[in-house]
C-alpha positions as CSV (number, residue, x, y, z in Angstrom):
1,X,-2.1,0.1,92.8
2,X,-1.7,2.3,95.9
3,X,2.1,2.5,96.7
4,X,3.2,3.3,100.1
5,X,6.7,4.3,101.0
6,X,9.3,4.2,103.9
7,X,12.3,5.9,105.4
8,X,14.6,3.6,107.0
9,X,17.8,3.0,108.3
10,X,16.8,-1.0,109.1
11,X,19.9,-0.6,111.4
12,X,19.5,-4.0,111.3
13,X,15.9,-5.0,110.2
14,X,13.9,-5.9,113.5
15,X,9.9,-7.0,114.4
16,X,9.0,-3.3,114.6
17,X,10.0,-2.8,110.8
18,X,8.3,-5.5,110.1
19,X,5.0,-4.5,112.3
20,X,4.9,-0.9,109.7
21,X,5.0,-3.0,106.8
22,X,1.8,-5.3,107.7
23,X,0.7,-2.0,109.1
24,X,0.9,-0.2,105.7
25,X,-0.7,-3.7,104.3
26,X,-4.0,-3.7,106.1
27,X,-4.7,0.1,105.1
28,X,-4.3,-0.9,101.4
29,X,-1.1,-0.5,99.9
30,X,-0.2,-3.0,97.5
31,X,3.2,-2.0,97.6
32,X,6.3,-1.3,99.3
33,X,8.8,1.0,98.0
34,X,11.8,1.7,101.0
35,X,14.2,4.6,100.8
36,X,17.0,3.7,103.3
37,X,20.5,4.6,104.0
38,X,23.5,3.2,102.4
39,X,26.8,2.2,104.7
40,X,26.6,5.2,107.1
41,X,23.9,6.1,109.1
42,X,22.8,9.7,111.0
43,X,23.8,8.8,114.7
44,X,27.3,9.4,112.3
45,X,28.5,5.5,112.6
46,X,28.8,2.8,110.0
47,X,25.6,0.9,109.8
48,X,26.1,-2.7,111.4
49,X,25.1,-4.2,107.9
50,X,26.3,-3.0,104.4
51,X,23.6,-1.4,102.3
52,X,23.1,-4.6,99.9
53,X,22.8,-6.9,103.0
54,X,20.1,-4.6,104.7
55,X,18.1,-4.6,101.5
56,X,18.0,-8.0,101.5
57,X,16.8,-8.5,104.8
58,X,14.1,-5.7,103.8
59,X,13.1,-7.3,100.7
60,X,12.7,-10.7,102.6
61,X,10.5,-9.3,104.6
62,X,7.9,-7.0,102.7
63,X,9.8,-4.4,100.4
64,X,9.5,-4.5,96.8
65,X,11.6,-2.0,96.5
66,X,14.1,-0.9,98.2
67,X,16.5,2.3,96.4
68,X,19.0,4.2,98.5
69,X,18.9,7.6,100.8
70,X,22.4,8.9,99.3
71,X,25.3,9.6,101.6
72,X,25.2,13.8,101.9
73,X,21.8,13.4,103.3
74,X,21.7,9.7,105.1
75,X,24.2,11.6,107.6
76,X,22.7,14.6,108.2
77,X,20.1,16.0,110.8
78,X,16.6,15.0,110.8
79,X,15.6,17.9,108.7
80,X,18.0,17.3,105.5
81,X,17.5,13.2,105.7
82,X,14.0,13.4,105.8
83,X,14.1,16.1,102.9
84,X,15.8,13.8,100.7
85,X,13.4,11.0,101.5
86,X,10.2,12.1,100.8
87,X,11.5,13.6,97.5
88,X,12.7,10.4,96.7
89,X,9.3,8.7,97.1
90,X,8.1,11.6,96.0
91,X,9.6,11.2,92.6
92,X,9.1,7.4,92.2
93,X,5.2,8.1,92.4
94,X,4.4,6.6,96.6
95,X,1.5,7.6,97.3
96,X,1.8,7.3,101.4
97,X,4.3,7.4,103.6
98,X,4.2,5.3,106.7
99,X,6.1,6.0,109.8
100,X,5.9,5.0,113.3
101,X,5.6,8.0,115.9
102,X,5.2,8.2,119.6
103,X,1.8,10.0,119.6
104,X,0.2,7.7,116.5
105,X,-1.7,11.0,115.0
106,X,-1.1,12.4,111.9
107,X,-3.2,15.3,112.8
108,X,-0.8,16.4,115.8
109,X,1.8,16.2,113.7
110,X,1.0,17.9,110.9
111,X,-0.2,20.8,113.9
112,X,3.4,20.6,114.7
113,X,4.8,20.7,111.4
114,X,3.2,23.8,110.8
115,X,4.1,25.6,114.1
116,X,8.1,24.5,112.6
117,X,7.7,26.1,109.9
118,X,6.1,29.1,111.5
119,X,8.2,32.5,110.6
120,X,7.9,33.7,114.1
121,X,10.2,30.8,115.4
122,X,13.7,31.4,114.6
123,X,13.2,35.0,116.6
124,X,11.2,33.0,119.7
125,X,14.6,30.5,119.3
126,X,17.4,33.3,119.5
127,X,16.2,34.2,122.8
128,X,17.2,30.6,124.2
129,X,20.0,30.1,122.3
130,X,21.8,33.2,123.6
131,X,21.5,31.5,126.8
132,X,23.9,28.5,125.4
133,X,20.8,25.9,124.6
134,X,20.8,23.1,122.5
135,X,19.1,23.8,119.1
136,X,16.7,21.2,120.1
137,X,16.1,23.0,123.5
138,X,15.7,26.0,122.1
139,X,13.3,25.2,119.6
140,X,11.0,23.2,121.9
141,X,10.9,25.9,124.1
142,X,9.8,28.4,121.3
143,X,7.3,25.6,120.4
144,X,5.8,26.0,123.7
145,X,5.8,29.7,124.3
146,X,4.0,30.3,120.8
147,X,1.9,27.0,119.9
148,X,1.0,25.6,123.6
149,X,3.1,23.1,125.6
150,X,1.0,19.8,124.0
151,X,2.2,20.6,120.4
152,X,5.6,21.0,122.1
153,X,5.9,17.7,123.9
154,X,5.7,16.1,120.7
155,X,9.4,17.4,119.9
156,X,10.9,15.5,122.8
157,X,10.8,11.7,121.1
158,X,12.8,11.0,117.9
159,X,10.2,9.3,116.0
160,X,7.8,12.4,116.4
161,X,10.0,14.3,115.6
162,X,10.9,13.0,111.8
163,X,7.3,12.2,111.2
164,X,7.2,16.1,111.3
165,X,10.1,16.4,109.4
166,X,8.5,14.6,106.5
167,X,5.1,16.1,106.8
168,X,7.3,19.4,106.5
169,X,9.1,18.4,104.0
170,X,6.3,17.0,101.7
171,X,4.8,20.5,102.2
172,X,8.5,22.4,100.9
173,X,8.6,20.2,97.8
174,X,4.6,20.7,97.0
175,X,4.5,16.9,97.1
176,X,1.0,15.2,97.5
177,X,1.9,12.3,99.0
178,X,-0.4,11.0,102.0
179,X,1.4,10.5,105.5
180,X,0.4,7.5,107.8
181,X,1.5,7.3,111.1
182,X,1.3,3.7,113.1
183,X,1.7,4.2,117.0
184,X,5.4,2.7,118.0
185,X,5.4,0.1,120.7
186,X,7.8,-1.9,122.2
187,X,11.1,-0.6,123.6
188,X,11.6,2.9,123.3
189,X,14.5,4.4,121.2
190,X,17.0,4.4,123.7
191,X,15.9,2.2,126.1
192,X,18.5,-0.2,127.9
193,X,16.2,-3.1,127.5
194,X,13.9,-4.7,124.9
195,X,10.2,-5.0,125.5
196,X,9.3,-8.7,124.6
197,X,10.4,-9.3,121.5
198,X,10.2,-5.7,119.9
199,X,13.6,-4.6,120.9
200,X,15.0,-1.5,118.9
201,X,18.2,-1.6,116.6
202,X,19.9,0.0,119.3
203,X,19.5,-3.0,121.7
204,X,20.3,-5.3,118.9
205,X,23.5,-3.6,117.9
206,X,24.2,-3.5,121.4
207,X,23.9,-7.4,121.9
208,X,25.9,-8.4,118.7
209,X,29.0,-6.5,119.9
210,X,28.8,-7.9,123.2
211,X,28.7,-11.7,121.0
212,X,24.8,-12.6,122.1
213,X,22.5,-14.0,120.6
214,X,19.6,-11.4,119.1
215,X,17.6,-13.8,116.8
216,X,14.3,-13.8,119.0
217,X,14.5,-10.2,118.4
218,X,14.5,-10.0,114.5
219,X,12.2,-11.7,111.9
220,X,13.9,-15.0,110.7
221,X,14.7,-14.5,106.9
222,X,16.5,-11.4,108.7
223,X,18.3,-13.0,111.0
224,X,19.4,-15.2,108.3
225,X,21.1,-12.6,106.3
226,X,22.9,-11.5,109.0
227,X,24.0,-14.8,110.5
228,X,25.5,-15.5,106.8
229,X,26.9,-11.9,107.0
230,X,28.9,-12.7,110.2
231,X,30.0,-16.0,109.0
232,X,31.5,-14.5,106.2
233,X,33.2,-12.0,108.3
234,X,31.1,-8.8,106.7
235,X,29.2,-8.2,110.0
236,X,28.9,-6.7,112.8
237,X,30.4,-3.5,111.2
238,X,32.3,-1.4,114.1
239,X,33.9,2.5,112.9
240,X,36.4,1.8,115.8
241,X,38.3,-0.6,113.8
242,X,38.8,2.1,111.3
243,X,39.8,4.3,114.4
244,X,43.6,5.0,113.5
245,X,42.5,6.1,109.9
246,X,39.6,8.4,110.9
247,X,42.2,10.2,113.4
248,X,44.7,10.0,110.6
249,X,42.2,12.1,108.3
250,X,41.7,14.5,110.8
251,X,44.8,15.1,112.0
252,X,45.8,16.0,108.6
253,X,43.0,18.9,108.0
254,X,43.2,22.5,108.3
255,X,40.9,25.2,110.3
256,X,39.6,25.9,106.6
257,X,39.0,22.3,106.1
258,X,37.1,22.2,109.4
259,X,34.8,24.9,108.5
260,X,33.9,23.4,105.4
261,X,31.7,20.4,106.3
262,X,28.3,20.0,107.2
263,X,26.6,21.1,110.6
264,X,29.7,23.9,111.4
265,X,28.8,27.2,113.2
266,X,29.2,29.5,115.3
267,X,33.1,28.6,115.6
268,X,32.4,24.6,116.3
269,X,35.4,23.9,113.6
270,X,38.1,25.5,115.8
271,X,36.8,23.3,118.7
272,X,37.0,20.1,116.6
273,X,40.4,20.9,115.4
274,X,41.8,21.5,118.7
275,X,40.2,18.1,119.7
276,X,41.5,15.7,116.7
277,X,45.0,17.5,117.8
278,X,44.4,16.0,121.5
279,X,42.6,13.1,121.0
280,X,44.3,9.6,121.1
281,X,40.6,7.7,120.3
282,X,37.2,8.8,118.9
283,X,35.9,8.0,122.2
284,X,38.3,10.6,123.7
285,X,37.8,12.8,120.3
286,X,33.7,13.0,121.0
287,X,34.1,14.0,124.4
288,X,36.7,16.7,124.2
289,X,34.5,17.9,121.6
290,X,30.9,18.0,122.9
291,X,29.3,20.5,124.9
292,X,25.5,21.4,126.1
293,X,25.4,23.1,123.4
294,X,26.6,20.8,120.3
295,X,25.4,17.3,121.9
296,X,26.9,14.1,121.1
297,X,25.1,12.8,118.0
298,X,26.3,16.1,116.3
299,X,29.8,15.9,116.6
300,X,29.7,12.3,115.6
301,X,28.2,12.9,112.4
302,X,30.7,16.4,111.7
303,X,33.8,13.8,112.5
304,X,32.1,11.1,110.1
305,X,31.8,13.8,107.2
306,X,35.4,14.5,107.8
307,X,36.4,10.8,107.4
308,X,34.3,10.5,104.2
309,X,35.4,13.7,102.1
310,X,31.8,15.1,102.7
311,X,30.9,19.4,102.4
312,X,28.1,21.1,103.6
313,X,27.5,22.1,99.8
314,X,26.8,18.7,99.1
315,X,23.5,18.1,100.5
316,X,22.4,20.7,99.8
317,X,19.2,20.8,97.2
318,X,17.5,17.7,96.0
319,X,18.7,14.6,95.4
320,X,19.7,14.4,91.9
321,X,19.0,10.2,91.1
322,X,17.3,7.4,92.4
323,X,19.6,4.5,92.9
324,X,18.1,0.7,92.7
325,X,19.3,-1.2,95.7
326,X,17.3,-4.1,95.9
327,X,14.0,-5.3,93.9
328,X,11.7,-8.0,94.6
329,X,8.7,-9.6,93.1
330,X,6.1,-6.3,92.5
331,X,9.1,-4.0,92.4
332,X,9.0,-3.9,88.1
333,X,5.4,-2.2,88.7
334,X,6.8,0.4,90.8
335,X,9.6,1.2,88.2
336,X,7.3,1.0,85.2
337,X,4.8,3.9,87.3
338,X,8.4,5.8,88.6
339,X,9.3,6.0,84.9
340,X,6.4,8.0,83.9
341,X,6.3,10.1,86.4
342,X,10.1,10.5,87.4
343,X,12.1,13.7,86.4
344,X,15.1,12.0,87.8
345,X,17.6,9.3,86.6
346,X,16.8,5.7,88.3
347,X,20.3,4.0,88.1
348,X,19.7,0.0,88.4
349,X,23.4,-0.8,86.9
350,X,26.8,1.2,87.6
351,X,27.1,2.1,84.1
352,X,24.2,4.3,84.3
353,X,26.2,6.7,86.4
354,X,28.2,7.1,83.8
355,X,25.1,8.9,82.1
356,X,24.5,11.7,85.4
357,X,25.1,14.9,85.1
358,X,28.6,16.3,87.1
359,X,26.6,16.7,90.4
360,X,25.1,13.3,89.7
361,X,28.3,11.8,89.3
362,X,30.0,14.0,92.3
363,X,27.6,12.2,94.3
364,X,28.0,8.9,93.0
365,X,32.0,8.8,93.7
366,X,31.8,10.2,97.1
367,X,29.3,7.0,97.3
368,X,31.7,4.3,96.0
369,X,34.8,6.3,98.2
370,X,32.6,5.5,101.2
371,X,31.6,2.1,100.7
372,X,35.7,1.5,100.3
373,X,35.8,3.3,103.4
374,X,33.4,1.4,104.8
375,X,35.0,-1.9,104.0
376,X,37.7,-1.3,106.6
377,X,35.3,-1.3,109.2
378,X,34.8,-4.6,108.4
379,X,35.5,-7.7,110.9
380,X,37.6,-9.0,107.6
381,X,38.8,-5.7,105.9
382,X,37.1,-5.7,102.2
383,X,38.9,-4.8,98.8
384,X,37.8,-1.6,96.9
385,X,35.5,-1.0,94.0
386,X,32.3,-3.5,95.6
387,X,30.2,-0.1,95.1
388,X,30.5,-0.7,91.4
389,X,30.8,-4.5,90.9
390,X,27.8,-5.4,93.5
391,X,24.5,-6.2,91.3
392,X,20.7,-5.1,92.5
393,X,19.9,-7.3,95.0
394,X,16.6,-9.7,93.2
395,X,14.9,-12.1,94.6
């Protein structure tokens, strides 16, 4: 039994997801265990598919297992998701984790992973960020001046990137898993247009709001979930059409309440609050808000928390359960191995959470408050409380 494991979003499920799974085949793992995100995702939007549809799609196509990346850290920066990820896998037992990167070597990565994590960085950084660089900018730069401009390149594409993150992280937590990396083809991650039939969630997303049709673009028993998602009136998911509430939250916080959640520094909640008090749209919201220096993808994700009740304190650590969201044929054997080697609760019904300890359970209820925030962003609005009717998805 080798186990490999995977960090997704599946934002929706597309032919590249697919591609790392028979990837992750051929070098020997006999199972799939996925870690993905639940409703919201890190570019700080609603995912385009609810959690349970996603894990469907995933389990059709590969997964045995699919349990989910918990809100705190499914919104957060590269660093914190991937954190929670690999400790996830960590504590079900995987024994690889499989990513796709732009460079397609392990050994550059972990190189750069270990110039991240490299004490003489954060003073290398200051020097740029007095200057009024990004984070990104600044540490890419430091990258360069002390580790050589090759191990820096690999900063400047997203996939790289988070394949360090969880090379770094496996290395915090003293975990042993084995990383795999499978070179990523196709479009790149913000490209306008797809590349044959590897397109990337983006483009897809992009083509189901404008009403075309994506299903050359995604494996079939995929498509099929999500075609019977829109039918139903559960898909596409949009956070516009919860617009009017997400301003309504905001307009209702406080400075204080501003400073509390995640990603806030340096004085970014004043700027925030002054632009939730202007702002007539999010659109308008995100611009009024962003500078060079806090980019876009940022002050999406700070407005998101906002909307969801999220603090900074609360991804902070390790997360404290593993929560079942979908199981398929082999997914029993990865359980029955998780079980004896798992310090942490796995919660496959919702009256195990009644069983968590009070951070456990903190987590769990700003989980359910989301998904019935989440079901107004709905084509047909949703009722509350599916968080804690829904079963494990089986198949």
């Amino acid at each position: 039994m080798l186990t490999a494991g995977i960090i997704c979003e599946y934002n929706p499920f597309h032919y590249g997801h697919e591609y790392l799974m028979k990837q992750l085949k051929a070098y020997g793992a006999t199972h799939i265990v996925v870690v993905m995100s639940g409703n919201f995702v890190q570019r700080g939007d609603a995912a385009i598919l609810s959690k349970r549809a996603r894990a469907r799609q995933a389990l059709l196509c590969g997964a045995d297992l699919v349990v989910e990346l918990p809100l705190p850290w499914s919104v957060a920066g590269a660093e914190r998701f991937a954190l929670c990820g690999v400790a996830l896998l960590d504590a079900i037992g995987a024994d690889l984790i499989g990513f796709g990167s732009e460079c397609g070597n392990v050994d550059r990565l972990k190189t750069a992973a270990k110039a991240l994590s490299s004490p003489l960085l954060r003073e290398e950084m200051r020097k740029t960020l007095q200057n009024g660089s990004t984070f990104a900018a600044a540490r890419q730069n430091a990258v360069e001046q002390l580790f050589g401009a090759e191990t820096a390149a690999l900063l400047r594409d997203p996939n790289n990137i988070l394949g360090i993150e969880y090379i770094k992280a496996a290395e915090r937590i003293g975990s042993g898993i084995t990383p795999v990396t499978v070179s990523r083809f196709g479009s790149a991650h913000d490209a306008d247009r797809e590349a044959g039939s590897y397109a990337s969630s983006g483009q897809i997303r992009r083509l189901l709001r404008c009403g075309r049709d994506c299903s050359p673009l995604m494996p079939s028993a995929a498509y099929s979930v999500l075609s019977e998602e829109m039918k139903a009136g559960k898909a596409p998911a949009d956070l516009f059409l919860a617009e009017r509430a997400i301003l309504a939250q905001l307009r209702m916080m406080t400075r204080d309440d501003f400073a509390a959640l995640p990603d806030i520094s340096e004085g970014l909640e004043n700027r925030i609050f002054n632009a939730s008090a202007q702002a007539t749209g999010l659109e308008e919201l995100y611009f009024l808000a962003k500078t060079k220096r806090y980019p876009l993808a940022r002050i999406r994700r700070i407005v998101l928390a906002a909307f969801l009740g999220l603090k900074a304190f609360h991804s902070s650590g390790l997360p404290p359960y593993i929560r079942i969201l979908g199981l398929g044929r082999r997914g029993p054997e990865i359980l029955q191995k998780a079980g004896a080697v798992s310090k942490l609760p796995i919660i496959s019904r919702s009256s195990d959470l009644c069983g968590l300890e009070d951070r456990g359970k903190g987590i769990a209820d700003l989980e359910n408050r989301a998904a019935d925030l989440y079901a107004l962003c709905l084509p047909k609005i949703a009722p509350c409380g599916i968080d804690r009717t829904e079963k494990v998805i089986t198949l």
